[in-house]
Residue frames as qw, qx, qy, qz and C-alpha x, y, z in Angstrom:
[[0.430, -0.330, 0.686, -0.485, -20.71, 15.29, -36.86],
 [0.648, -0.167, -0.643, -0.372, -21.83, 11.29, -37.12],
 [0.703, -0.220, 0.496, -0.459, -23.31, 9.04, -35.16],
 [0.604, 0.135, -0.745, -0.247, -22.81, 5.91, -35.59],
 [0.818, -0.288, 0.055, -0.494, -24.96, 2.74, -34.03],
 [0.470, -0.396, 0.782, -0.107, -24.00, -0.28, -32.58],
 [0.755, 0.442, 0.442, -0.197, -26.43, -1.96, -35.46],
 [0.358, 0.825, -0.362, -0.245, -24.27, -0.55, -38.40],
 [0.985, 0.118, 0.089, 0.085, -22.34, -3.60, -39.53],
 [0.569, 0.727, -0.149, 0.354, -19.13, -1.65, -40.13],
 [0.138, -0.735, 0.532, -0.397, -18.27, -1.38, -37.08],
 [0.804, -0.069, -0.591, -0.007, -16.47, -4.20, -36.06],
 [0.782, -0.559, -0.145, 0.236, -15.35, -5.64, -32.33],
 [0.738, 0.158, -0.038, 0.655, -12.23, -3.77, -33.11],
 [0.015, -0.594, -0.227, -0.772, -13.43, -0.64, -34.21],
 [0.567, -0.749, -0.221, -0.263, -15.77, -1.07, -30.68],
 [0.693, -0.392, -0.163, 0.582, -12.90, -1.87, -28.46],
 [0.389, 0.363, 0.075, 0.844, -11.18, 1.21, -29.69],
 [0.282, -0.609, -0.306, -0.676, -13.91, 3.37, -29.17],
 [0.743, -0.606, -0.273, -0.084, -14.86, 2.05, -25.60],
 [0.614, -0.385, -0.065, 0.686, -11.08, 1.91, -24.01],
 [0.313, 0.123, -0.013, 0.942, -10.30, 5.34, -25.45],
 [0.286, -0.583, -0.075, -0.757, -13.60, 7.21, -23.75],
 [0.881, -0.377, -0.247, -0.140, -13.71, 4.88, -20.98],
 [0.774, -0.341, -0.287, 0.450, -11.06, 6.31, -18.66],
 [0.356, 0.477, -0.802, 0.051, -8.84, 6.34, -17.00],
 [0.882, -0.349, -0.175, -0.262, -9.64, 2.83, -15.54],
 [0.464, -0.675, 0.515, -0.253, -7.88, 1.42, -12.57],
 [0.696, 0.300, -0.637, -0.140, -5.93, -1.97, -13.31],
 [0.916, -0.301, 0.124, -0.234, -6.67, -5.31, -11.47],
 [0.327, 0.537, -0.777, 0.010, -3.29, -7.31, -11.54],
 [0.846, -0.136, 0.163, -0.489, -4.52, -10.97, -10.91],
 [0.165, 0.319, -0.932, 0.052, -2.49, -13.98, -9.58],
 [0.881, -0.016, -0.130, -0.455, -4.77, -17.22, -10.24],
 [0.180, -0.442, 0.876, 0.070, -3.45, -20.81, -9.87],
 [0.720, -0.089, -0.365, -0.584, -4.49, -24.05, -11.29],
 [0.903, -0.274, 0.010, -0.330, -4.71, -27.55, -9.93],
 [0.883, 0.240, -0.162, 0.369, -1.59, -28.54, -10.49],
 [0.348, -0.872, -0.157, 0.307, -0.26, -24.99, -8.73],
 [0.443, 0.315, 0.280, 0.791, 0.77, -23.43, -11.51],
 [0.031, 0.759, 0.252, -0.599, 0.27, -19.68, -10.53],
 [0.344, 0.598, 0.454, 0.564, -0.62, -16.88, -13.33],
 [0.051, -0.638, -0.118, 0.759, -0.32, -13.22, -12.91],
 [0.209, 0.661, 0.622, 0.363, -2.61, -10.86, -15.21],
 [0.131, 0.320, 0.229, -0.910, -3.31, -6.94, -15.28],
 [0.019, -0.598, -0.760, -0.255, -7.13, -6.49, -16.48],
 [0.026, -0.073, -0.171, 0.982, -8.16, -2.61, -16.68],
 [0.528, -0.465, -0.521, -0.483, -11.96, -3.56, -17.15],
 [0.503, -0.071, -0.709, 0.489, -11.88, -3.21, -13.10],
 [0.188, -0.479, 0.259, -0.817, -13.63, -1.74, -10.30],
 [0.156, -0.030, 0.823, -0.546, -15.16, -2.12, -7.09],
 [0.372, -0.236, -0.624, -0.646, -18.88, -3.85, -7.24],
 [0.609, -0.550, -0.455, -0.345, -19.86, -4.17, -3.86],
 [0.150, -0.610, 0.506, -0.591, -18.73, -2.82, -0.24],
 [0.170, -0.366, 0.765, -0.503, -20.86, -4.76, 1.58],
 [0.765, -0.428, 0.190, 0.441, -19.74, -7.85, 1.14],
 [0.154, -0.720, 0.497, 0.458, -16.88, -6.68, -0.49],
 [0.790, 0.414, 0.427, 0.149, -16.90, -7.58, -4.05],
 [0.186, -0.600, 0.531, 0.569, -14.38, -6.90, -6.70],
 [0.805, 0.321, 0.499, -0.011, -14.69, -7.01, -10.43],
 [0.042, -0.570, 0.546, 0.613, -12.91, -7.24, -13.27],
 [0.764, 0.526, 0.157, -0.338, -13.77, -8.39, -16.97],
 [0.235, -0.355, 0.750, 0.506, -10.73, -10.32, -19.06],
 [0.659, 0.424, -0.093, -0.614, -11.70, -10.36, -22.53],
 [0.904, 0.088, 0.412, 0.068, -11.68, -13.25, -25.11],
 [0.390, -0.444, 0.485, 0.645, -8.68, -13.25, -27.22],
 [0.394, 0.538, -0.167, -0.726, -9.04, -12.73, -30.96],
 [0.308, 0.018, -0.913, -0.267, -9.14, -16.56, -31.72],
 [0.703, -0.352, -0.355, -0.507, -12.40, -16.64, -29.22],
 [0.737, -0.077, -0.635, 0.218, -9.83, -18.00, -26.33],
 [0.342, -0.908, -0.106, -0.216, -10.06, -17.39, -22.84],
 [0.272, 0.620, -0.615, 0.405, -7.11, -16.28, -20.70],
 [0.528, -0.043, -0.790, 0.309, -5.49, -18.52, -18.18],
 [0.171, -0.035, 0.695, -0.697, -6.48, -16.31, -15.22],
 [0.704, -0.021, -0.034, -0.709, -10.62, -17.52, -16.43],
 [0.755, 0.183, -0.625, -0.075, -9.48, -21.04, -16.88],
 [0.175, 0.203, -0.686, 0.676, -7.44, -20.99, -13.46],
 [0.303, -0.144, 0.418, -0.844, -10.66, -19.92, -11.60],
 [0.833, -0.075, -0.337, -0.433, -12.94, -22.83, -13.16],
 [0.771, -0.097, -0.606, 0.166, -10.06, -24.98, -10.90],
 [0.412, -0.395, -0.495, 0.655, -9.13, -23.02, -8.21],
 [0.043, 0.787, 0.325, 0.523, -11.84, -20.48, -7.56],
 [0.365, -0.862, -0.144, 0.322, -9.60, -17.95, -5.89],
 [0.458, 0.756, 0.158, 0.440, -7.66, -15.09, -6.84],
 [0.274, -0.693, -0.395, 0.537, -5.67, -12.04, -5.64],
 [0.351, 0.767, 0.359, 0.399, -6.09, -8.73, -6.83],
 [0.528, -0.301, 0.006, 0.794, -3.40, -6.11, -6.87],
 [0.342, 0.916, 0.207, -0.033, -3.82, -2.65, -7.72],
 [0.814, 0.002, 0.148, 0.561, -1.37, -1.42, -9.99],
 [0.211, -0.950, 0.073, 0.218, 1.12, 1.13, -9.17],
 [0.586, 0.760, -0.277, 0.041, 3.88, 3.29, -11.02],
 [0.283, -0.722, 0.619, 0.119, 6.39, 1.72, -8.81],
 [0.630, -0.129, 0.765, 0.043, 5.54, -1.84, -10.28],
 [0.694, 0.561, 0.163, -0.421, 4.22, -0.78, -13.80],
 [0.228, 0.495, -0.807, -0.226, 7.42, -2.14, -15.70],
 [0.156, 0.133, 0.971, -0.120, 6.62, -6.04, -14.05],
 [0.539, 0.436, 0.301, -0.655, 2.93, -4.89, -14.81],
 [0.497, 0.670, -0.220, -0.506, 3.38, -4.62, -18.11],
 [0.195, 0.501, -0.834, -0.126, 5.45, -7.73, -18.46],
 [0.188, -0.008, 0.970, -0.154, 3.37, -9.58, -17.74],
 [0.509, 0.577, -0.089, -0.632, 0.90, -8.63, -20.05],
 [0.442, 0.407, -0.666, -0.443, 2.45, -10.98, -22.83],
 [0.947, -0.011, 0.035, -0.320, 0.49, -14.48, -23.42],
 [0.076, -0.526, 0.845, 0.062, 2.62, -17.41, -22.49],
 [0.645, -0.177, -0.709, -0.222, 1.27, -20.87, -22.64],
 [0.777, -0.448, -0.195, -0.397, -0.85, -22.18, -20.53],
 [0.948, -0.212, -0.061, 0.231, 1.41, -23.39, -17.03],
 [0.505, 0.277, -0.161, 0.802, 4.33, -20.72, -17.57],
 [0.535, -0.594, -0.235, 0.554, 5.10, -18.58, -14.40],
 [0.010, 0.898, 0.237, 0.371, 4.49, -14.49, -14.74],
 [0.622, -0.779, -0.001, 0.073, 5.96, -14.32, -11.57],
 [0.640, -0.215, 0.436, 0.595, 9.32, -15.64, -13.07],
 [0.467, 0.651, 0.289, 0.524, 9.02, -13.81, -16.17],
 [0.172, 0.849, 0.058, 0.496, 8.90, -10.50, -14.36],
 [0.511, 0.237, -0.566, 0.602, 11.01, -11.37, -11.24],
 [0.445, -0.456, 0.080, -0.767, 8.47, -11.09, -8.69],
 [0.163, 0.196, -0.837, 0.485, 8.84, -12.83, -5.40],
 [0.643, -0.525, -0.416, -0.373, 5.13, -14.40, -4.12],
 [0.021, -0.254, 0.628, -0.735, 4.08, -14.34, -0.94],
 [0.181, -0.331, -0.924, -0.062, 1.75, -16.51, 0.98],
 [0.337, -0.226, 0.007, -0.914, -1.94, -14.35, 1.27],
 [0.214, 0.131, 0.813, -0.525, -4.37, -15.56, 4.32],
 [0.581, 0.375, 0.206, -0.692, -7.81, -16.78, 3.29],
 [0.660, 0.620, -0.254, -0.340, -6.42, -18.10, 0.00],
 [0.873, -0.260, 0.294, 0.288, -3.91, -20.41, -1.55],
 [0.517, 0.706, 0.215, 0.433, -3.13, -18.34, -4.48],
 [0.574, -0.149, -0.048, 0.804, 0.20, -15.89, -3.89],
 [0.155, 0.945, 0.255, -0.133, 0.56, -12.51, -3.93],
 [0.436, 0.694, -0.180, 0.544, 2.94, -10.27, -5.57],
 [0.679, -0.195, -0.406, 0.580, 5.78, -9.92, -2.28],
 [0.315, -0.328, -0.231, 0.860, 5.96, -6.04, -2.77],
 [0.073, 0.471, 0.385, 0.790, 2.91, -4.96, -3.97],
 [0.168, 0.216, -0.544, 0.793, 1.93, -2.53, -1.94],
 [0.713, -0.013, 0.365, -0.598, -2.24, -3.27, -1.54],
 [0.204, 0.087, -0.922, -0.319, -3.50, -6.88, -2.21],
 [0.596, -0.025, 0.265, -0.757, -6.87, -8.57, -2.00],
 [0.060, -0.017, 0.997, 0.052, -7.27, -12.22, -1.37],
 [0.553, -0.017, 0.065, -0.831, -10.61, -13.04, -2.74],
 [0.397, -0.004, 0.909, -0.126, -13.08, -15.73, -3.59],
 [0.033, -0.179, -0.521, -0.834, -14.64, -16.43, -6.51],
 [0.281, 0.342, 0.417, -0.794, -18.38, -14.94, -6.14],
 [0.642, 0.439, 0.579, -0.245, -19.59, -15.38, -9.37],
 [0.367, -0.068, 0.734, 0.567, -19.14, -15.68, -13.42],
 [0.518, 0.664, 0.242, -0.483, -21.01, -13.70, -15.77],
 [0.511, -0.071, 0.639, 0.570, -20.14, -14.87, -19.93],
 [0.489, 0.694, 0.201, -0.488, -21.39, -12.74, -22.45],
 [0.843, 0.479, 0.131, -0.206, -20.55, -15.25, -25.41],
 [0.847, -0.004, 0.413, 0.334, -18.15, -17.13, -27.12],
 [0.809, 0.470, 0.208, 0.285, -16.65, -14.69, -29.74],
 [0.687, 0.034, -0.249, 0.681, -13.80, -12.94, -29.85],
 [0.148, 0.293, -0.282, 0.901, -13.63, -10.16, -27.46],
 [0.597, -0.651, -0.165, -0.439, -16.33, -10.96, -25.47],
 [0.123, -0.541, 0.475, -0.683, -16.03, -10.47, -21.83],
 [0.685, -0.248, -0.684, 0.035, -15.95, -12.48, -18.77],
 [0.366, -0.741, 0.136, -0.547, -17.10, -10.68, -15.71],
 [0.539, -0.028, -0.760, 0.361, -15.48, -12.11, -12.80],
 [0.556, -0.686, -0.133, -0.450, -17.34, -11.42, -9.57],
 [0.712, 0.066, -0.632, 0.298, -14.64, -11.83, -6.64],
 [0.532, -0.745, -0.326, -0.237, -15.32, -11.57, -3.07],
 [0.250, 0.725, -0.486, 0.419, -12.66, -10.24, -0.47],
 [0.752, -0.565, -0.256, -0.223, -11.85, -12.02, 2.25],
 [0.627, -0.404, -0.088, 0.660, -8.38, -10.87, 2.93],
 [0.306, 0.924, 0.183, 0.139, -6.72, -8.00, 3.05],
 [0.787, -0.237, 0.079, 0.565, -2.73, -6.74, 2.45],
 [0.404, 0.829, 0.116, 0.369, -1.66, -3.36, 2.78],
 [0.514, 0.297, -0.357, 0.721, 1.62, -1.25, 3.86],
 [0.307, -0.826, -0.389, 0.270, 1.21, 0.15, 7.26],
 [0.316, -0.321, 0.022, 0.893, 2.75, 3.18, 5.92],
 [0.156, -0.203, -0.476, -0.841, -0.16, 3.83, 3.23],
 [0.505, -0.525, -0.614, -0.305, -3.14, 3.33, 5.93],
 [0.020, -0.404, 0.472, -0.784, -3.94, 5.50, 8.81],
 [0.012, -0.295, -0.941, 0.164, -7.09, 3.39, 9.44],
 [0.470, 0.686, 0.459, -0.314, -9.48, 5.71, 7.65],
 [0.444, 0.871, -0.068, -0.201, -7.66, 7.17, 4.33],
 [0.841, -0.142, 0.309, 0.421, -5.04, 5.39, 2.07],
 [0.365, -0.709, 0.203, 0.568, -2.19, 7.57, 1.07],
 [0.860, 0.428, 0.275, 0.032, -2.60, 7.99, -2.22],
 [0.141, 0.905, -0.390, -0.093, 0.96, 9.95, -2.89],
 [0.418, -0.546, 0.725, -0.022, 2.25, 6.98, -1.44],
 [0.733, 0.303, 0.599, 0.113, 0.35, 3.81, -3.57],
 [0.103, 0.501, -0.568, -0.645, 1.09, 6.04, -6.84],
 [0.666, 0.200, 0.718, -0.033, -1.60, 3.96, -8.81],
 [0.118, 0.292, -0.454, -0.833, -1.57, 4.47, -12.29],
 [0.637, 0.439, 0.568, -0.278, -4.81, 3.87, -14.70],
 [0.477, -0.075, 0.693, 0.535, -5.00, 2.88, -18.23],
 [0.361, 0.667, -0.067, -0.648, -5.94, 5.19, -20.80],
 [0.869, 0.448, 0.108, -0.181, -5.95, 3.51, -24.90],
 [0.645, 0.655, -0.385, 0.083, -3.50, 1.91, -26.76],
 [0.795, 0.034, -0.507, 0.331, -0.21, 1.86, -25.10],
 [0.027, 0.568, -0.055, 0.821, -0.92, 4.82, -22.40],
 [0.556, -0.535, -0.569, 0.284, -1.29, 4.97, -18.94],
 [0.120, 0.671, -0.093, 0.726, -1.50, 7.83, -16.50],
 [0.345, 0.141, -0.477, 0.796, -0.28, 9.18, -13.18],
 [0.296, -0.665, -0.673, 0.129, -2.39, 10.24, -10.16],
 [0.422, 0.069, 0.038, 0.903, 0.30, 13.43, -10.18],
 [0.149, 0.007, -0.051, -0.988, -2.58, 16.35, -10.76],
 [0.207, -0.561, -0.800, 0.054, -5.91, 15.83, -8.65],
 [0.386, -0.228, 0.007, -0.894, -8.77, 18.25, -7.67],
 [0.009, 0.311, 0.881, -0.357, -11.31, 18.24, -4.86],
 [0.379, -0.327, -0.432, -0.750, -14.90, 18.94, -5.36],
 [0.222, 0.002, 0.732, -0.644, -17.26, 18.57, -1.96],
 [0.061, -0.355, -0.857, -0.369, -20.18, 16.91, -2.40],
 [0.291, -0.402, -0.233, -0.836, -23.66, 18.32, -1.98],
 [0.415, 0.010, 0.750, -0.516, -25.93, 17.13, 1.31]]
């Protein structure tokens, strides 16, 4: 059996990323359409994600720095236009998901890469994905950097102030989760299915 320390010098940002995404999940993926000043929109999936605050409503998600130390358009996007929306991604959309994954330059259209029709989202100016099937228009809330080298993280802190979801997946107290089919992102190139759940009651 080892242990090994975060102090050990051998272990590089790689080595850590590894380590962290493959015991860390499965995590739920943020798909994030940003725009800049010019209204270029950007669409992102970011599985560093989760909820950070009910009430208000806060959303967060963490895009890392790239392995030259660069950040990604949707962090740039939000230094000019601090809003956002955040899709959760599901297995009906995980093909476009995933396509949009790949790094274009700066100014090139996700949407058009993966043939995804926008739609205008109240609150915001920034689009949403036409058929995804929850969205969250947010604002930005706040910006946490934890340094300049490659693979550090940028917390994004984003506040909700819309909200877009199928009146077939909301009864107005419990979304349907057979119906959203999210999927969450396990290491490498792996993702998994909501397919085989268990309940557990809590204690009083």
């Amino acid at each position: 059996m080892s242990d090994y320390l975060l102090a050990d010098s051998s272990l590089s940002p790689g080595v850590i990323y590894r380590l962290l995404s493959g015991s860390i999940c499965p995590r739920p993926i943020a798909w994030v359409s940003t725009q800049d000043t010019h209204g270029n929109t950007n669409l992102a999936p970011f599985s560093f994600f989760n909820v950070a605050s009910v009430n208000p409503p806060v959303l967060a998600f963490s895009p890392l720095l790239n392995g030259s130390g660069e950040r990604k358009d949707t962090v740039r996007n939000l230094k000019d236009v601090a809003e956002c929306v955040v899709h959760v991604g599901s297995e009906e959309l995980i093909e476009a998901l995933n396509t949009t994954s790949a790094s274009l330059p700066p100014g090139e259209d996700e949407f058009a890469l993966a043939g995804l029709e926008k739609a205008s989202m109240p609150g915001v100016s920034v689009p949403r994905i036409a058929n995804a099937p929850v969205a969250f228009g947010c604002t930005l809330y706040d910006v946490i950097q934890f340094g300049d080298q490659p693979l550090a993280g940028t917390l994004v802190l984003a506040q909700v102030v819309s909200i877009h979801i199928n009146d077939a997946l909301w009864d107005g107290r419990h979304v349907d989760m057979d119906l959203l089919k999210p999927v969450g992102r396990l290491a490498g190139s792996d993702y998994i299915r909501i397919s085989d759940r268990f309940a557990i009651e809590r204690p009083d």
